[in-house]
N, C-alpha and C positions, 0 to 999 in steps of 0.2 A: 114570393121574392125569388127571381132567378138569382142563378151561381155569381154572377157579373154584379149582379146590383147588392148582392153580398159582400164580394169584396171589397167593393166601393163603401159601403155602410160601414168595412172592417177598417180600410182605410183612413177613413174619414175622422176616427175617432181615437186615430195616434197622432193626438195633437201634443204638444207641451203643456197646456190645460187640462186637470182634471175634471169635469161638472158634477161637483158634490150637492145636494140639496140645497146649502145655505153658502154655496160658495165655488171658485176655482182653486181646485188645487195645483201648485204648481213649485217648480226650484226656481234662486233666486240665485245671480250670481252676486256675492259681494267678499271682496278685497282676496279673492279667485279661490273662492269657496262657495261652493251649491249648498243651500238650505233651503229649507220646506217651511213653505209659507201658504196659508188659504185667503183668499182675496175674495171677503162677503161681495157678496149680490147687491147691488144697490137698489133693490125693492126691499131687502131686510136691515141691509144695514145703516138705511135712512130712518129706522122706525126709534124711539127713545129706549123704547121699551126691549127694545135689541142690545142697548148699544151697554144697559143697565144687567140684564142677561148674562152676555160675553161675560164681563167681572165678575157677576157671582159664580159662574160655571170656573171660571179661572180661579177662585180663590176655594172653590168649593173639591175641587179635584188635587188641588194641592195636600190632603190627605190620605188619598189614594195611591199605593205605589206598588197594585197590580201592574205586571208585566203586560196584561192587553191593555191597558190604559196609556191612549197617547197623551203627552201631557202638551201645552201650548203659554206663548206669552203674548196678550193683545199689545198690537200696534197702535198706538194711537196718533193721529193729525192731527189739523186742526181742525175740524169739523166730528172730530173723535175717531173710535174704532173703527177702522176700515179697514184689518186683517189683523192674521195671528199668525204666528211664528211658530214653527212645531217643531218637536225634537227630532235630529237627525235620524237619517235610514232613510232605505230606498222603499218606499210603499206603492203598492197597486190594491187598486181597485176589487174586488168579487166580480165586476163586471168587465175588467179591462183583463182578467185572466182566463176566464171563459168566454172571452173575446177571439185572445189571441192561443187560447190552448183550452180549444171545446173538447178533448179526451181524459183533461185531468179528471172530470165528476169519474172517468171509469175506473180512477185509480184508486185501490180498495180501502187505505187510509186515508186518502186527501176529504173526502165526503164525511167519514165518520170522524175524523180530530177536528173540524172548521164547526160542525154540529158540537160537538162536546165540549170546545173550549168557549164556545161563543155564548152558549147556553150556561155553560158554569159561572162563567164573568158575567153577566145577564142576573141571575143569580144573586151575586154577590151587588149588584148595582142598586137591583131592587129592596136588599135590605139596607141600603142607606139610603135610599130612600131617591133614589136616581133614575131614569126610563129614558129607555134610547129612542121610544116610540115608532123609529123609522128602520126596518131592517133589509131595506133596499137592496140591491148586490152593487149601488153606485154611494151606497152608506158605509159600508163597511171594506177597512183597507187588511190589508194581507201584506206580513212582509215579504220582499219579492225574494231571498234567497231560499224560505223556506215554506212562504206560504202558510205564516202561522201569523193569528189574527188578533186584530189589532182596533178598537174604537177611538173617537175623536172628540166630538161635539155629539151630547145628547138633546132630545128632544123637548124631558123636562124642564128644564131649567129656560126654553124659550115660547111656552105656553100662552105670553100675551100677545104674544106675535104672530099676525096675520095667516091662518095655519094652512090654509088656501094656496097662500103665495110662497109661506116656505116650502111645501110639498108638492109644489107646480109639479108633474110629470112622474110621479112615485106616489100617487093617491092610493094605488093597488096595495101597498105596502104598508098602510097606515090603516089605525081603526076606526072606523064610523064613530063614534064619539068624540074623537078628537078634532073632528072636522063640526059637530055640533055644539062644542063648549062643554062636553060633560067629563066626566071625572076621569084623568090619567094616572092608570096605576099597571100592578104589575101584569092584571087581565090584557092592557093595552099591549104589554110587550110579547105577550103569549099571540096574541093576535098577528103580531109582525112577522114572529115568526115560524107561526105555521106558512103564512105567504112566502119565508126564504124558503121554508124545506119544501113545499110545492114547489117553487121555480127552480132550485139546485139540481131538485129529478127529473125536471120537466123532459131531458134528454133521455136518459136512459131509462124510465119509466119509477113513479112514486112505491115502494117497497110495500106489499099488502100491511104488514104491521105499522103500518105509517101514514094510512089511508085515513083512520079512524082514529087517527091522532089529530090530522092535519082539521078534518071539516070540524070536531069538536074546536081546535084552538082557534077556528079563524068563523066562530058562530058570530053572527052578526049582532043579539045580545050579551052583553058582557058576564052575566050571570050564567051563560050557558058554556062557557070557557071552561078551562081552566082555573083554579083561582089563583094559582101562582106559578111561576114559570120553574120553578121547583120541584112541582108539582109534574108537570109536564114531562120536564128530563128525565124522571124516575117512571116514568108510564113508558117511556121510547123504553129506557136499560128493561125493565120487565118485560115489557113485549119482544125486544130484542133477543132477550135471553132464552126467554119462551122457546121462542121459533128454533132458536138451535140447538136446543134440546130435545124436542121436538123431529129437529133433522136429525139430530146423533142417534137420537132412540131410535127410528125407520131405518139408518141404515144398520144400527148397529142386529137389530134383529134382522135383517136380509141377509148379512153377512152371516151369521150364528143357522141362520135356516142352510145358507150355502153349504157351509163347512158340514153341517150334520148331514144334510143329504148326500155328499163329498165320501163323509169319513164310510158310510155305508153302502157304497155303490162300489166302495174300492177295498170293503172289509172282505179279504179272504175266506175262505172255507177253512173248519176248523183241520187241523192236521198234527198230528204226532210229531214233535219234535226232541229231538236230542236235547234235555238239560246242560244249559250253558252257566257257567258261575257270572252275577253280576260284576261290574266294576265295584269294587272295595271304595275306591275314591273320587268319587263325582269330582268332571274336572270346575273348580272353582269361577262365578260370574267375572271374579277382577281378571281373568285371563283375558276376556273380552275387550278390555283398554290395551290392550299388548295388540289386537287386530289380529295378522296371520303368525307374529312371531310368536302366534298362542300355541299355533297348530307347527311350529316349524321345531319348536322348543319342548317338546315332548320326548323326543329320543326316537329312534329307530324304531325300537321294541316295542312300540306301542302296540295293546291290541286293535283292532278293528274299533271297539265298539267306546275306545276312548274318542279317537278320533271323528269317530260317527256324532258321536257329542261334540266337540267340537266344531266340528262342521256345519251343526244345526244351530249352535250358539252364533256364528258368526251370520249364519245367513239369517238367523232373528233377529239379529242387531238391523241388518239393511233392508228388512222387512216388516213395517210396523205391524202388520196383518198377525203377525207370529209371536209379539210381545206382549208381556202382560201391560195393562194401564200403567200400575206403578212402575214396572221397568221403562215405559218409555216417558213417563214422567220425569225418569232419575235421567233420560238418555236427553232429552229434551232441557233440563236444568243445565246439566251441564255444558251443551252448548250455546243453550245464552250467556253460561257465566264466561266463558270465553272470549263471545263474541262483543261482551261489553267489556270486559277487558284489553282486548285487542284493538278493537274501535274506537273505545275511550283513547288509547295513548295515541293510535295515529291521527286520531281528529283533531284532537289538541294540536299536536305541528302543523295540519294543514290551518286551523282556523287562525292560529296565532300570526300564520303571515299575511293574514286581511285585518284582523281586529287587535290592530295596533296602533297607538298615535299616528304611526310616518301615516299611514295608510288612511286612516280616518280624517285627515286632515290634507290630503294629496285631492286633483281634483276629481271629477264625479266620473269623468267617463274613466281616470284609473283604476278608480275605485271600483267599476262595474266591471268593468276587465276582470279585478285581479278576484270577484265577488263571483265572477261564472267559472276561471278556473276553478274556486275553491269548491264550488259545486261539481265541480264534473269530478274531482277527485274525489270527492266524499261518496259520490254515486258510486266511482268504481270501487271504493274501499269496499264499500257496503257488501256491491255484486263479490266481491271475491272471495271477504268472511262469510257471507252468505252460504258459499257453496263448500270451503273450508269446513266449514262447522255444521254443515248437513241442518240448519237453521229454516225456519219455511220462509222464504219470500214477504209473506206479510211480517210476521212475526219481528224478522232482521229488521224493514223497516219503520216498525213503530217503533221498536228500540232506540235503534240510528235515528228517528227523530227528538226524542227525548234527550239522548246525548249532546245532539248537535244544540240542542235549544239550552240545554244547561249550561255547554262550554261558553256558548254566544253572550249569554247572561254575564256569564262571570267572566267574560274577556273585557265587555262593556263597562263593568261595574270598577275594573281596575284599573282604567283609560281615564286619565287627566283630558276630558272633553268641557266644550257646553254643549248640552245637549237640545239648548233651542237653537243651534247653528247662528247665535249671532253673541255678541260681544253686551255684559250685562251693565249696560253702561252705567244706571242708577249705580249700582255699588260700587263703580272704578270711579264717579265722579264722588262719591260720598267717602270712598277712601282718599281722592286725592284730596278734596276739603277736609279734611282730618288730617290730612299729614301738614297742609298748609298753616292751619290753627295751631296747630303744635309747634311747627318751625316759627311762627310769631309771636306763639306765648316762650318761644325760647329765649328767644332776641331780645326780648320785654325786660 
């Protein structure tokens, strides 16, 4: 595919329709409020055995009140279910973000939090007894401000249905058994998603620790799998850990061979010197939180060899090369306590002027508007305590993202909404016949 028929293919698939597996996803406008609604396929949602499905998965998820669980309420006509109504927010696609932004897999957290939270909630689906079976990158949404993941309709729950036609064009992503009638369990979902972590790297190349994860979890018998996706998670963190351990130990001995060949290539010849009395009072670590007013606060008088200390103290602070582990552990504590300190208070003001009634209830393109400045200030917040607080680059941002994911939580959870974006009429209509009975039996 040339560059032209590239963009043409990018193009093409920034429609208002999302194509989810079992459906279009898409916003509705009603009484000038967008909500999110999926409109089944009419090869699946003609089937009985669909339509029987949708309800239990709806009533079955209503016990569920994980943060990546989308929740949903079927529409029904006259002919039945033929969509569902989902709770607000702006969601995309796995597929529609590496669509429109094929650099984010380089970015050092976005690959590793999408694998962690996906696989933990996965996890947790499987001991209730639940399987997404399809882990597709057109299956799974992402919300769009942060890119933190988010599931919909699983694949258990519609098992009599046609598995052929609900999987039309995402076969690669599904397991060979499911396509022959045989048993959907959590092997099935270990099988999906060795297929996502395959295609997530497909760009920038599958990580060797991850090679030998991937061909075991996507083996074509299920017995040769993993047995649980549990299982699996806990093999990536070990391997994971392995390897950087691994790197720490290589370099931490090149470095150790450096300095000793260093400290003797530059050790002096022995020589007769004049006895010098030590410093009586070693100048104290806590000077080092004082910075230069360590070295400016000493007095005139100082000797040489106070300030010779000093001067090494402070250049040890700005070079980890020259700290002990534990000191830069304590130097390292300290400024993340900071930086979640600082970022917690300004986050809060930034997020509280999007995740409020006026705002959640104004309409969609306001709401994207005022959803990208908040992003772009949490970004520069980030970058500034970042470099404030001498924090590393990744570090700041898995922090900053936990923040931002807890304040969003709890903005959301205080917000007088509905969260299926429509008006819950059964119970307005069951309260108005209750207040009517009652005005009758008044009058009586």
């Amino acid at each position: 595919m040339n560059f032209e028929e590239l963009i043409e293919t990018r193009d093409a698939r920034k429609t208002t329709k999302v194509h989810l597996p079992y459906g279009n996803f898409y916003k509705r406008l009603i009484d000038g409020k967008y909500s999110n609604f999926v409109e089944f396929h009419d090869e699946v949602a003609d089937n009985i055995y669909f339509q029987k499905s949708v309800k239990e998965e709806y009533d079955a998820l209503a016990g569920i009140d994980q943060k990546e669980q989308l929740h949903f309420m079927p529409n029904e006509g006259d002919d039945g279910i033929y969509a569902i109504a989902v709770e607000v927010g702006n969601y995309i696609t796995v597929e529609q973000l590496l669509n429109d932004d094929p650099a984010v897999v380089a970015r050092g957290e976005f690959v590793k939090t999408t694998l962690r939270d996906l696989m933990a909630f996965t996890s947790y689906l499987n001991d209730q007894g639940i399987y997404h079976v399809c882990f597709a990158p057109s299956n799974i949404l992402l919300r769009k401000n942060d890119q933190a993941v988010r599931l919909l309709c699983h694949g258990s729950f519609y098992q009599k249905v046609d598995q052929d036609v609900l999987y039309d064009g995402v076969e690669d992503f599904v397991a060979p058994e499911v396509f022959k009638g045989g048993t959907i369990d959590s092997r099935t979902d270990v099988y999906s998603l060795g297929k996502f972590i395959s295609y997530i790297y497909d760009s920038s190349g599958l990580p060797l620790e991850l090679k030998r994860v991937v061909e075991k979890a996507t083996a074509e018998a299920p017995e040769d799998r993993y047995d649980s996706v549990e299982t699996m998670r806990k093999t990536i963190i070990n391997l994971t850990n392995a390897r950087r351990t691994g790197t720490t130990a290589i370099v931490t001995i090149a470095i150790a061979a450096a300095i000793v060949g260093l400290f003797f290539y530059l050790l002096p010849s022995p020589e007769v010197v004049e006895y010098v009395k030590p410093v009586e009072e070693p100048v104290p670590d806590e000077m080092l939180d004082e910075d230069m007013d360590a070295l400016l606060g000493i007095g005139a008088d100082a000797d040489s060899a106070t300030i010779a200390h000093i001067v090494e103290l402070q250049k040890h602070k700005k070079d980890s090369m020259g700290v002990s582990p534990a000191k830069m552990r304590e130097y390292n504590a300290k400024a993340e306590a900071i930086f979640r300190k600082q970022f917690t208070k300004a986050a809060d003001a930034i997020i509280s002027d999007v995740y409020n009634n006026d705002q959640m209830n104004a309409s969609e393109q306001n709401f994207n508007a005022k959803s990208k400045i908040m992003t772009e200030r949490l970004s520069k917040l980030q970058n500034d305590l970042c470099k404030t607080t001498t924090l590393s680059p990744d570090r700041a941002s898995g922090i900053a993202s936990q923040i931002i994911e807890q304040l969003t939580e709890k903005k959301k959870a205080a917000m007088e909404k509905d969260y299926y974006g429509v008006k819950k009429q059964k119970d307005e209509q069951d309260a108005a016949a209750k207040k009517k009975t009652d005005e009758s039996n008044k009058n009586e």
